[in-house]
C-alpha positions in Angstrom: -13.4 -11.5 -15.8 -11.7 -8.3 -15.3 -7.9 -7.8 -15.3 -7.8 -7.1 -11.6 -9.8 -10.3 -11.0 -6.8 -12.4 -12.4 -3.9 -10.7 -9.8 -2.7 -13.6 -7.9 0.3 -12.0 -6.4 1.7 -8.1 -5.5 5.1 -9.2 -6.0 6.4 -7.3 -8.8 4.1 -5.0 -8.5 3.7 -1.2 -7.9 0.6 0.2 -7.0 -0.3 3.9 -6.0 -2.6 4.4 -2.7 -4.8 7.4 -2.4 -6.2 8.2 1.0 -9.5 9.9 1.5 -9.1 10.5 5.1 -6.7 10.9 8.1 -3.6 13.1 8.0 -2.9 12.1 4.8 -6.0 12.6 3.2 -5.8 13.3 -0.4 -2.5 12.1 -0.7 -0.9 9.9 -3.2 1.8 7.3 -2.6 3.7 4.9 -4.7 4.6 1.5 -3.2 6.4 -1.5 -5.1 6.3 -4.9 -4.0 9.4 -6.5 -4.3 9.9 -10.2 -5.7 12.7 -10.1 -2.7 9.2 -9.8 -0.5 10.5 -6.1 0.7 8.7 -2.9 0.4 9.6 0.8 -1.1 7.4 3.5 -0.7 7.4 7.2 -1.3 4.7 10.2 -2.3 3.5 10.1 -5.6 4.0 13.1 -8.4 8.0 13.6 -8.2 9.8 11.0 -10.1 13.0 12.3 -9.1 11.7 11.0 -5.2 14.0 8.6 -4.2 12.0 5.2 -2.5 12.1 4.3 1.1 12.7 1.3 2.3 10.2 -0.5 5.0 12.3 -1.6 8.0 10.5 -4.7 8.1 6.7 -5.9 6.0 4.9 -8.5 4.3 2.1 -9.1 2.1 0.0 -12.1 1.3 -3.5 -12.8 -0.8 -5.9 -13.4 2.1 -9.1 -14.6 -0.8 -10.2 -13.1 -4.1 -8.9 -9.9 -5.4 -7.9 -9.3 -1.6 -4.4 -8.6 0.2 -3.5 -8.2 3.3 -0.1 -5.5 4.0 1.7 -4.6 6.4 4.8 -2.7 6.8 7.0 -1.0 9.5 8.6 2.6 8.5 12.3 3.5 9.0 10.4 6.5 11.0 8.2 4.3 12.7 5.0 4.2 11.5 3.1 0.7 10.9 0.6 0.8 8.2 -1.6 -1.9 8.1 -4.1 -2.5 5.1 -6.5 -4.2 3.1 -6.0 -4.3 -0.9 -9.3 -5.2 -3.0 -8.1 -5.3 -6.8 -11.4 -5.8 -7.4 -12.7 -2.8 -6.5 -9.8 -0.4 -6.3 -10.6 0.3 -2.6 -8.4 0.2 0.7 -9.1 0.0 4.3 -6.9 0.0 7.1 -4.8 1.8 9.9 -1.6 3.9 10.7 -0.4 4.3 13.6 3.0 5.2 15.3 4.2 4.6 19.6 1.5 8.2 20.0 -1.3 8.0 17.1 -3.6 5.5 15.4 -5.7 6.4 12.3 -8.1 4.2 10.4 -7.4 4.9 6.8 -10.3 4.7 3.4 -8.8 5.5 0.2 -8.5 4.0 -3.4 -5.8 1.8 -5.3 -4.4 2.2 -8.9 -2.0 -0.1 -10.5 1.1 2.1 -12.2 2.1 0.6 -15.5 
């Protein structure tokens, strides 16, 4: 069984999201998943970048090596998506009051 296969919670956790698509295609950013249940997020590659807080979020496991997130930006934009730890792969949407985008990208765990 793989590491990835034995991740029963993202609490704790930060994980880096890649997307391959939409406007912010080739793009890395960092989110942590706090134990509090709150989200920080912010663009990969600058350490010095300070983490933004989601207004409001959740996540839960929704089967195997799958999770379910959502979150609700400061700015407001919602970004909605599906987490398989199995296979390093995301799906899922952005989207503010005038845009929607579906969103494809890849997952990697940081530390």
């Amino acid at each position: 069984m793989a590491q990835n296969d034995r991740i029963e919670a993202l609490l704790g956790r930060t994980v880096q999201f890649t997307f391959a698509d939409g406007p912010s295609a080739n793009v890395t950013y960092e989110h942590r998943f706090n134990e509090d249940g709150s989200i920080d997020f912010r663009a990969a590659g600058d350490a010095t970048a300070k983490f933004s807080r989601a207004k409001s979020g959740t996540t839960m496991k929704v089967g195997d090596g799958l999770f379910l997130m959502s979150y609700l930006s400061k700015e407001g934009y919602t970004l909605t998506l599906l987490l398989n730890v199995r296979t390093l792969e995301l799906v899922g949407f952005a989207s503010n009051s005038d845009v929607w985008f579906q969103q494809k990208g890849t997952l990697e765990f940081v530390g």
